[in-house]
Each structure stands twice: as C-alpha cells, then as structure tokens.
PDB file of N, CA, C and O in Angstrom:
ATOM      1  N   UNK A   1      -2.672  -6.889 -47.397  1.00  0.00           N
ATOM      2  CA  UNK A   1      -3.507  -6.384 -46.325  1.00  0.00           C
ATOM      3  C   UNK A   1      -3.121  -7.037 -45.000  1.00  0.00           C
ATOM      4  O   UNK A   1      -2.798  -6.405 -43.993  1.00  0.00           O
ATOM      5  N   UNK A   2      -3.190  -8.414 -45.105  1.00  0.00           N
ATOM      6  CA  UNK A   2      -2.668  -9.107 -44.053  1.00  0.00           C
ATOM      7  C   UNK A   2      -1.130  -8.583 -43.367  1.00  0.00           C
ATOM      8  O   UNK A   2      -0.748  -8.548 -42.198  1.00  0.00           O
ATOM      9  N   UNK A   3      -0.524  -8.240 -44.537  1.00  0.00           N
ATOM     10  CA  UNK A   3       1.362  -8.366 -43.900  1.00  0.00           C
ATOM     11  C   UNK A   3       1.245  -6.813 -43.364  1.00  0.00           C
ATOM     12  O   UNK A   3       2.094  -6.360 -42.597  1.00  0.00           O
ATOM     13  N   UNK A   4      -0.061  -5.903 -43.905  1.00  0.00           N
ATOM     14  CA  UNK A   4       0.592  -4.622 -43.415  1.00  0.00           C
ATOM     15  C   UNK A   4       0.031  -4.510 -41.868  1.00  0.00           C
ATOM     16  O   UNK A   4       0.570  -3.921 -40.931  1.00  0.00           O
ATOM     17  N   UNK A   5      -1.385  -5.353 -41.876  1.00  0.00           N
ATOM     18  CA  UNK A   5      -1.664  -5.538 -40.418  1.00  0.00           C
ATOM     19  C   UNK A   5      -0.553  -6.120 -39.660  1.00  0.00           C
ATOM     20  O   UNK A   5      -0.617  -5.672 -38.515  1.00  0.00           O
ATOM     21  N   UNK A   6       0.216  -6.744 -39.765  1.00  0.00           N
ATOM     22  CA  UNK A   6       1.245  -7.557 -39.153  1.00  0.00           C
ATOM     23  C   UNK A   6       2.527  -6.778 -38.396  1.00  0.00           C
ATOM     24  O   UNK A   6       3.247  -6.934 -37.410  1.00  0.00           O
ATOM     25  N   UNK A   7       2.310  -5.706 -39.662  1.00  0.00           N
ATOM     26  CA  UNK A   7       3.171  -4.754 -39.448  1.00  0.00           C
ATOM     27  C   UNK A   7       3.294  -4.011 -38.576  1.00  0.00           C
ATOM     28  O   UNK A   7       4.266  -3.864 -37.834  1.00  0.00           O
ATOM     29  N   UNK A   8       1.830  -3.209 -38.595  1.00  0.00           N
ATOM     30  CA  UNK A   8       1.233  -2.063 -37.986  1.00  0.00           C
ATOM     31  C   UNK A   8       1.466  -3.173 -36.263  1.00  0.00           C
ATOM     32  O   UNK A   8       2.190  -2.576 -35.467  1.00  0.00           O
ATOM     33  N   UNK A   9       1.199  -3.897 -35.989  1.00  0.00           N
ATOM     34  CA  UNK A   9       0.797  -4.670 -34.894  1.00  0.00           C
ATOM     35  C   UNK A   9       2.224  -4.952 -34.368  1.00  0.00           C
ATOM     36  O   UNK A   9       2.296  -5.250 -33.176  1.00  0.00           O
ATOM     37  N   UNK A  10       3.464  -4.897 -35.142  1.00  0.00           N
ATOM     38  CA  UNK A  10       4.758  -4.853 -34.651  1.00  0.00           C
ATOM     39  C   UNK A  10       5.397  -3.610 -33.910  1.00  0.00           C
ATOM     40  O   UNK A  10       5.952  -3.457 -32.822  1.00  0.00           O
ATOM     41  N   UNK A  11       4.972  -2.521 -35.325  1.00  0.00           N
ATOM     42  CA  UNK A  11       5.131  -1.178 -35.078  1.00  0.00           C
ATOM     43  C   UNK A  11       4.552  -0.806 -33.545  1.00  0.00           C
ATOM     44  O   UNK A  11       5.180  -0.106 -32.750  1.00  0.00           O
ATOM     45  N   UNK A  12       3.176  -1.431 -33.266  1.00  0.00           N
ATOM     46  CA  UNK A  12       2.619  -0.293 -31.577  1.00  0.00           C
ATOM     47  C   UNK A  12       3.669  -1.260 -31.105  1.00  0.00           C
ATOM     48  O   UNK A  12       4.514  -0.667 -30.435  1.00  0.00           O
ATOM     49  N   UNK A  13       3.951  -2.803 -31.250  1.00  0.00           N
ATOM     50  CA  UNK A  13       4.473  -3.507 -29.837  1.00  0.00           C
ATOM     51  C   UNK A  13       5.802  -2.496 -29.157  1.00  0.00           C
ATOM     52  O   UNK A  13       6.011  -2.025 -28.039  1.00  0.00           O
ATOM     53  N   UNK A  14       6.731  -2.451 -30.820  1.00  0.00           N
ATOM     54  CA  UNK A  14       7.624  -1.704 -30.271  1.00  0.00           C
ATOM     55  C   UNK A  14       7.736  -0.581 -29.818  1.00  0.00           C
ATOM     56  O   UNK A  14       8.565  -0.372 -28.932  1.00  0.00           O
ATOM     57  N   UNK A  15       6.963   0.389 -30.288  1.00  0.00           N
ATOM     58  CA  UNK A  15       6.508   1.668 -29.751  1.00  0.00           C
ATOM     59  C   UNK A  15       5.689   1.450 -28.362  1.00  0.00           C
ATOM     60  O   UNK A  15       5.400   2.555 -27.904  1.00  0.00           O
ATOM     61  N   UNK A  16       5.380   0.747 -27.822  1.00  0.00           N
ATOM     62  CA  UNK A  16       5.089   0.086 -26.459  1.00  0.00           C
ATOM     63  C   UNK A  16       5.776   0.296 -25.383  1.00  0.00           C
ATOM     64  O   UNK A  16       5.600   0.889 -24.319  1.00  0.00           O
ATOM     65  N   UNK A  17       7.315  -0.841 -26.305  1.00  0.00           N
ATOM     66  CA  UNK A  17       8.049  -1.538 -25.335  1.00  0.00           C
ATOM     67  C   UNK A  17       9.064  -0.052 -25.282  1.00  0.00           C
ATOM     68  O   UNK A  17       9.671   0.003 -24.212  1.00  0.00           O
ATOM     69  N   UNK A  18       9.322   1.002 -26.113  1.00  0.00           N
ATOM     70  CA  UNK A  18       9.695   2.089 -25.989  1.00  0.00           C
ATOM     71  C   UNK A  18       9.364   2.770 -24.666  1.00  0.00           C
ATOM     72  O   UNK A  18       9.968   2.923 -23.604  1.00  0.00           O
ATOM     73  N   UNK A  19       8.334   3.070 -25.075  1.00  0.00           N
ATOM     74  CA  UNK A  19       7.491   3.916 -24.282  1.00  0.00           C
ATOM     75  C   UNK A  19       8.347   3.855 -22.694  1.00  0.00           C
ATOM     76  O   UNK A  19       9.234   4.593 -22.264  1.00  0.00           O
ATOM     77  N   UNK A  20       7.474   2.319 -21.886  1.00  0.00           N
ATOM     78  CA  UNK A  20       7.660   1.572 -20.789  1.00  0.00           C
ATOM     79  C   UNK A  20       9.251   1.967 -20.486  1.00  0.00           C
ATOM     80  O   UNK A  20       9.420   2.400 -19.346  1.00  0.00           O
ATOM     81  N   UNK A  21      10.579   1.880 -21.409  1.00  0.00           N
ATOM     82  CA  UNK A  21      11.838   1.810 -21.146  1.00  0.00           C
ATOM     83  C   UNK A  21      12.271   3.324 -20.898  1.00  0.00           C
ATOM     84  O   UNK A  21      13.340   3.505 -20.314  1.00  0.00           O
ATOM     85  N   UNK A  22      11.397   4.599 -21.364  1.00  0.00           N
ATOM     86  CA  UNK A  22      11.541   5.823 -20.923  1.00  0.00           C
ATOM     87  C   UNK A  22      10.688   6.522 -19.501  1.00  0.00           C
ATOM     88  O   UNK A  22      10.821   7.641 -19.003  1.00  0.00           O
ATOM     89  N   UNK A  23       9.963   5.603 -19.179  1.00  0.00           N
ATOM     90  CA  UNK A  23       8.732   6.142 -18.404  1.00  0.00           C
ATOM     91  C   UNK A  23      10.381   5.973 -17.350  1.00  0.00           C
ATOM     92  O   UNK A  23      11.164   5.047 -17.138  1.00  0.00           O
ATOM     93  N   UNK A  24      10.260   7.864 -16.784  1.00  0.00           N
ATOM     94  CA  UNK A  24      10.840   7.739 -15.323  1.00  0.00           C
ATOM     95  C   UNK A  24      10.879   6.543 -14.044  1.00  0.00           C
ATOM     96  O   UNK A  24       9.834   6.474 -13.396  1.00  0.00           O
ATOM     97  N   UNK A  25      11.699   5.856 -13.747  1.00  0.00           N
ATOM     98  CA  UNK A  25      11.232   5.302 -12.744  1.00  0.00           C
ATOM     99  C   UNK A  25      11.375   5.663 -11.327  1.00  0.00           C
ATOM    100  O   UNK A  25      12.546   5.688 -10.949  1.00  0.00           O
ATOM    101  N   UNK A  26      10.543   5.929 -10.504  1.00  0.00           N
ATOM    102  CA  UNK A  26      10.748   6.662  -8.828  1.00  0.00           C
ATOM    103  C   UNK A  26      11.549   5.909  -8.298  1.00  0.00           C
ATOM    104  O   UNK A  26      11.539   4.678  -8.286  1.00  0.00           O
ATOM    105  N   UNK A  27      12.408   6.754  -7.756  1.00  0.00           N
ATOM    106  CA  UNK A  27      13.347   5.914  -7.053  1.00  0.00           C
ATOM    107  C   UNK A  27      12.799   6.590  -5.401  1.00  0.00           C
ATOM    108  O   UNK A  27      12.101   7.560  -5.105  1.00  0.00           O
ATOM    109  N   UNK A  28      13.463   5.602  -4.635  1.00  0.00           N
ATOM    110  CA  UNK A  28      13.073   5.718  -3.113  1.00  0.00           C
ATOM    111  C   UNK A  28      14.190   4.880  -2.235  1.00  0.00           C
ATOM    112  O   UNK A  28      14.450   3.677  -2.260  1.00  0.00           O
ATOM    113  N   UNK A  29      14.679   5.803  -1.556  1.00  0.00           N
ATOM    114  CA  UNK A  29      15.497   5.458  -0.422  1.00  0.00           C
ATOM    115  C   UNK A  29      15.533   4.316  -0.263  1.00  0.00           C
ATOM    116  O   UNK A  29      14.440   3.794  -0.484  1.00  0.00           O
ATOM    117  N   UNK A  30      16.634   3.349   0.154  1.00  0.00           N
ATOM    118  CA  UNK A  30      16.490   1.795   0.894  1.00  0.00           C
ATOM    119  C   UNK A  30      16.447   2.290   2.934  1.00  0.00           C
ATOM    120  O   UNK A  30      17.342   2.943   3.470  1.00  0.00           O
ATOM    121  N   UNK A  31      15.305   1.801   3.606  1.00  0.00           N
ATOM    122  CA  UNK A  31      15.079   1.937   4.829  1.00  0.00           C
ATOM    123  C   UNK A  31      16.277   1.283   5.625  1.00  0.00           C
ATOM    124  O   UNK A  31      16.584   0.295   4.958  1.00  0.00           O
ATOM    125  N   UNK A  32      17.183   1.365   6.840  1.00  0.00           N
ATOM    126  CA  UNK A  32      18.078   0.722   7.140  1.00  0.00           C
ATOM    127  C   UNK A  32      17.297   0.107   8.477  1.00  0.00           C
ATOM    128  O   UNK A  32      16.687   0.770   9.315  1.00  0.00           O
ATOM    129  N   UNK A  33      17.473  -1.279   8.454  1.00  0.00           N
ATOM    130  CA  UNK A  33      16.696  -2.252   9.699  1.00  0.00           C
ATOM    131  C   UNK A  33      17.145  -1.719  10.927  1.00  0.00           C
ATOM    132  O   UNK A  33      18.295  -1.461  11.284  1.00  0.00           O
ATOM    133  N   UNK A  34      15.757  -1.556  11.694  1.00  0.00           N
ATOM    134  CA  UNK A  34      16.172  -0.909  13.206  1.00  0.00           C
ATOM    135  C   UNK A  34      16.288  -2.405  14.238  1.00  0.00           C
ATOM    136  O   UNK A  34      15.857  -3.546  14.068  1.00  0.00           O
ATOM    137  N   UNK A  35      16.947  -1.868  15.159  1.00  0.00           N
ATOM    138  CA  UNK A  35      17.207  -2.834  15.881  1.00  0.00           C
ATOM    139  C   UNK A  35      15.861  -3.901  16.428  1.00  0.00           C
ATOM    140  O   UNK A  35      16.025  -5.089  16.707  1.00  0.00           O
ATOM    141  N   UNK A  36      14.587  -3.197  16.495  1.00  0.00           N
ATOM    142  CA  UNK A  36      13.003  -3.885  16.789  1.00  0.00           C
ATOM    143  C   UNK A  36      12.928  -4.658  15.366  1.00  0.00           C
ATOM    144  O   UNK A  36      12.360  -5.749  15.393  1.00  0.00           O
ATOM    145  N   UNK A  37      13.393  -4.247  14.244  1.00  0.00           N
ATOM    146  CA  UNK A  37      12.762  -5.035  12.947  1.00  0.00           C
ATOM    147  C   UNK A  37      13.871  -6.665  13.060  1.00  0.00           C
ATOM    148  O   UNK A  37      13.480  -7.832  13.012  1.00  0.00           O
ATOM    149  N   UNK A  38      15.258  -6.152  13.212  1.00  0.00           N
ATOM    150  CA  UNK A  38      15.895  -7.470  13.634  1.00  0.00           C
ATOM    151  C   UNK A  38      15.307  -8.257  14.431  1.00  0.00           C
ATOM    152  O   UNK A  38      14.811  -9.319  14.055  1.00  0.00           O
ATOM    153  N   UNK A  39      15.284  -7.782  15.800  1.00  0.00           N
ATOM    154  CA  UNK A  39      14.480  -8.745  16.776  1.00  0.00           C
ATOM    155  C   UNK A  39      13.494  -9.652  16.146  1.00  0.00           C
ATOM    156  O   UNK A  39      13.476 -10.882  16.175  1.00  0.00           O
ATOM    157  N   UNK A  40      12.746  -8.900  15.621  1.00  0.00           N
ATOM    158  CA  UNK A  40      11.140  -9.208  15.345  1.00  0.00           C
ATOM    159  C   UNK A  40      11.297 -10.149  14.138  1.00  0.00           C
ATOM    160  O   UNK A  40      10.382 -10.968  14.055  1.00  0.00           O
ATOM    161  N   UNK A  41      12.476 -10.246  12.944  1.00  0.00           N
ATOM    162  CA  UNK A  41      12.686 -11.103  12.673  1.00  0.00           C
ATOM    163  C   UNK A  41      13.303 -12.426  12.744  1.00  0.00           C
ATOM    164  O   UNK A  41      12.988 -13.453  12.143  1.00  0.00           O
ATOM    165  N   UNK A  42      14.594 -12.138  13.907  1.00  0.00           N
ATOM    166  CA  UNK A  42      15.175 -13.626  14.184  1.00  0.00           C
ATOM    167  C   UNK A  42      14.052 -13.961  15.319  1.00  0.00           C
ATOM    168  O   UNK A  42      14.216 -15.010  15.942  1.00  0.00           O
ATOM    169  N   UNK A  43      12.702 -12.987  15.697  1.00  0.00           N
ATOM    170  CA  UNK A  43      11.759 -13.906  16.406  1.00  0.00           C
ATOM    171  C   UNK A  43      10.771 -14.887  15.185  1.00  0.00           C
ATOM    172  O   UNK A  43      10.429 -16.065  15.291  1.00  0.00           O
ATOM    173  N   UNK A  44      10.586 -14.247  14.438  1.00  0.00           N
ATOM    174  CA  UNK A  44       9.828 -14.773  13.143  1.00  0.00           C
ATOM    175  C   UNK A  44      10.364 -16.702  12.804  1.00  0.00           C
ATOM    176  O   UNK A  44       9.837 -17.811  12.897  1.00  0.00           O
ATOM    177  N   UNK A  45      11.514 -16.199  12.448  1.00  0.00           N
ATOM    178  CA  UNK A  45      12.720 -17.356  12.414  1.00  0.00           C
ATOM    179  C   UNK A  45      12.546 -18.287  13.416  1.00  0.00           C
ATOM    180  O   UNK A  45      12.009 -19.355  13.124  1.00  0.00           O
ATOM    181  N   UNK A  46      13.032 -17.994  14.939  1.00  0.00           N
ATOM    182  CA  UNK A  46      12.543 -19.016  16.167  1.00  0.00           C
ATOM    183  C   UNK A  46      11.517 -19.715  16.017  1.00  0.00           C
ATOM    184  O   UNK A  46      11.476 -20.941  15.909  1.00  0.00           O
ATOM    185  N   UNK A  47      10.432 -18.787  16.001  1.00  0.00           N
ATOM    186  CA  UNK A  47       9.024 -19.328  15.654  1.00  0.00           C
ATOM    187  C   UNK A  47       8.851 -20.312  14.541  1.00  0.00           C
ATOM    188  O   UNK A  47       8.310 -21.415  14.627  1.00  0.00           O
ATOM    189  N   UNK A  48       9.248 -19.903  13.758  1.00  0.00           N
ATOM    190  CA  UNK A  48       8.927 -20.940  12.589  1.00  0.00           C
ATOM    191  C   UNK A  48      10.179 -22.386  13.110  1.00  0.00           C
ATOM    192  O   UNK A  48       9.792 -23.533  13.333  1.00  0.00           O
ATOM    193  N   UNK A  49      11.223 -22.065  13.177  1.00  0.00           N
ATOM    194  CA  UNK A  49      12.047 -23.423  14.168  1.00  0.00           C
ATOM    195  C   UNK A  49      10.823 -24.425  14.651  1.00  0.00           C
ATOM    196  O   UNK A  49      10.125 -25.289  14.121  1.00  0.00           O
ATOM    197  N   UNK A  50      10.950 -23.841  15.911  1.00  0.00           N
ATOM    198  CA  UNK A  50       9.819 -24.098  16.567  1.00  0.00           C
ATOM    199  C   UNK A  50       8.544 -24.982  16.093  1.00  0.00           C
ATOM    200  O   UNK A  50       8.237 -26.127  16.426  1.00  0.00           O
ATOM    201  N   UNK A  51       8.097 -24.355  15.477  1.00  0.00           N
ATOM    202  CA  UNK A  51       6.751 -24.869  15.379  1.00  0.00           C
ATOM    203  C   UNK A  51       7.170 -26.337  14.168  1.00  0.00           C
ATOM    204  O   UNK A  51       6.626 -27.438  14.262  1.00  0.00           O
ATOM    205  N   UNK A  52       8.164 -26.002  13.172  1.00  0.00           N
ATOM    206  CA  UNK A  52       8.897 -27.161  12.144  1.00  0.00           C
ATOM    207  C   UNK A  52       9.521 -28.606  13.174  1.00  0.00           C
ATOM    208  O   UNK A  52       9.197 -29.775  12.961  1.00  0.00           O
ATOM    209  N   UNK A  53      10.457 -28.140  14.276  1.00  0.00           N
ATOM    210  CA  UNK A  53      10.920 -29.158  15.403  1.00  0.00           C
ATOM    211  C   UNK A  53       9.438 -29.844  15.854  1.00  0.00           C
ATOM    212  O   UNK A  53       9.243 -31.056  15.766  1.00  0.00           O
ATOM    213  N   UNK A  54       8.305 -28.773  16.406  1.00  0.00           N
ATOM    214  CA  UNK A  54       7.145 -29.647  16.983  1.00  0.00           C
ATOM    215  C   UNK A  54       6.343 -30.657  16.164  1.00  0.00           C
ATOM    216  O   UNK A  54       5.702 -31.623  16.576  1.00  0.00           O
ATOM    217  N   UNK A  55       6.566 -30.101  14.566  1.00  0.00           N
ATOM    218  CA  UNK A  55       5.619 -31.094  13.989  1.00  0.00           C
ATOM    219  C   UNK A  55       6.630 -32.481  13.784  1.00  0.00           C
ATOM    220  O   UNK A  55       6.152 -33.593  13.557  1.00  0.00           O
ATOM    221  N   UNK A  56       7.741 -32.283  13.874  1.00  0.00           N
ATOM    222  CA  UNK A  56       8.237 -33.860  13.425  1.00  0.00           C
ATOM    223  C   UNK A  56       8.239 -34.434  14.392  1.00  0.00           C
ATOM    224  O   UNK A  56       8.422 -35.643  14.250  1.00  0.00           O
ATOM    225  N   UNK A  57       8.063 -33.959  15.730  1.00  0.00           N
ATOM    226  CA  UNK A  57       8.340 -34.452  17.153  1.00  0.00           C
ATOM    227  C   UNK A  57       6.923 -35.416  17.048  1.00  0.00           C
ATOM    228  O   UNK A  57       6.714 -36.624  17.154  1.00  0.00           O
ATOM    229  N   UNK A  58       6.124 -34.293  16.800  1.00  0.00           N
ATOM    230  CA  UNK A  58       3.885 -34.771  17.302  1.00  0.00           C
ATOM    231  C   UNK A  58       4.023 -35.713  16.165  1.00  0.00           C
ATOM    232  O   UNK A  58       3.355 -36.722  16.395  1.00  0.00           O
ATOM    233  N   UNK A  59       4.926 -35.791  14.488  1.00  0.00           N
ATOM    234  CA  UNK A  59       4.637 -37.075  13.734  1.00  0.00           C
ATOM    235  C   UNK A  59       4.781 -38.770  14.449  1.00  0.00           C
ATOM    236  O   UNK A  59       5.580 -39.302  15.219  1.00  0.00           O
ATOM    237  N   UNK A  60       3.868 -39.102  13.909  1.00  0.00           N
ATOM    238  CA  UNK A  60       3.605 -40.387  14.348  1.00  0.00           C
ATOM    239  C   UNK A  60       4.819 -41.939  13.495  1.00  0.00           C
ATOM    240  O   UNK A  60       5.340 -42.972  13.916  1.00  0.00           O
ATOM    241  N   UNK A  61       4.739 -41.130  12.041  1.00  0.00           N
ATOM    242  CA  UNK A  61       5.915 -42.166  11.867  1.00  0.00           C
ATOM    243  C   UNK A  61       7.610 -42.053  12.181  1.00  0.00           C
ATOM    244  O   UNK A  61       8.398 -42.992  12.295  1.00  0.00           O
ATOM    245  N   UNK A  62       7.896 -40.569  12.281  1.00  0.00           N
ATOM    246  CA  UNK A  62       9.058 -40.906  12.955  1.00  0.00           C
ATOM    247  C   UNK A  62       9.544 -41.074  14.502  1.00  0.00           C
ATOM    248  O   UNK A  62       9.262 -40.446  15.523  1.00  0.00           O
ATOM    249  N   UNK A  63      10.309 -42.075  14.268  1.00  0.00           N
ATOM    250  CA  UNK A  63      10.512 -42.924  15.720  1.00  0.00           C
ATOM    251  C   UNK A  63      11.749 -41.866  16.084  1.00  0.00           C
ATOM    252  O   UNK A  63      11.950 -41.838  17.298  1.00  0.00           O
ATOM    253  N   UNK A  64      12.261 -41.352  15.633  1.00  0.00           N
ATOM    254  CA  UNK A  64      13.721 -40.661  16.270  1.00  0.00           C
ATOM    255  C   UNK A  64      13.949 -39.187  14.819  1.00  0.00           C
ATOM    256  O   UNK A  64      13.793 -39.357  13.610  1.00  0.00           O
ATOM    257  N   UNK A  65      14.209 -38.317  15.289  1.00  0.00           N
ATOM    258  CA  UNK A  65      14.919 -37.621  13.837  1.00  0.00           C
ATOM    259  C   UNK A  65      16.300 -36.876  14.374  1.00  0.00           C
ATOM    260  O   UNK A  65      16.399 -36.213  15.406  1.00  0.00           O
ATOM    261  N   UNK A  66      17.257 -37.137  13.482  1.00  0.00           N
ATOM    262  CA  UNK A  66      18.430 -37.168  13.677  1.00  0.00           C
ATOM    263  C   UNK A  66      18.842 -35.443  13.642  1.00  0.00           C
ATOM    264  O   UNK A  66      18.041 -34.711  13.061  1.00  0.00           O
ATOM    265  N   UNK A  67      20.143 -34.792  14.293  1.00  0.00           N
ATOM    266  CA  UNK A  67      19.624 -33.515  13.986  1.00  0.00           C
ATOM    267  C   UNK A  67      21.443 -33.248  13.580  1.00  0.00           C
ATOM    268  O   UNK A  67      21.829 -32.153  13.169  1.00  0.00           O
TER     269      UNK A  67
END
C-alpha cells in the first residue's frame, strides 16, 4: 500500500514536470536601448559613484582613501 502510494506520487511528479516542459513558452521581442535609456543609465551609474565617493569622504575613520 505504502510503495504503491510512493509510486502514484512519482507518477503525478513526473507527469508534472512533463506537462511544465510542453507548456508553449511566449516569446517576445528583445527592446533595443534608445539613446534616453543609455543616458538615464550611465546617469544612474554617476549617481551611485557619487553618492559611494561622498560616503567615504563624510566617513570619519578614514583619514585619506587611495583611488
């Protein structure tokens, strides 16, 4: 009784993992970066510079940081 439950409980997994490996998957275009999404990210980038340079600057234990 036990081994056929065991069974049965193998049987859905794989009939599961079936399933999932036939389900169509949507495919969708890759978007190509416009020249505003660049910007807007090497501004992202600056910014974060930025604000990483100010906190070691405003830290109190380092006396100098080497670059």
């Amino acid at each position: 009784m036990v081994m056929m439950g065991h069974q049965l409980e193998r049987l859905v997994g794989s009939l599961k993992s079936k399933l999932k490996s036939l389900k169509a998957k949507k495919p969708y275009d890759k978007m190509d970066k416009t020249e505003s999404m660049r910007v807007e990210i090497r501004s992202r980038r600056a910014q974060k510079l930025i604000a990483k340079n100010l906190k070691v600057a405003d830290s109190l234990g380092h006396k100098g940081y080497p670059f």
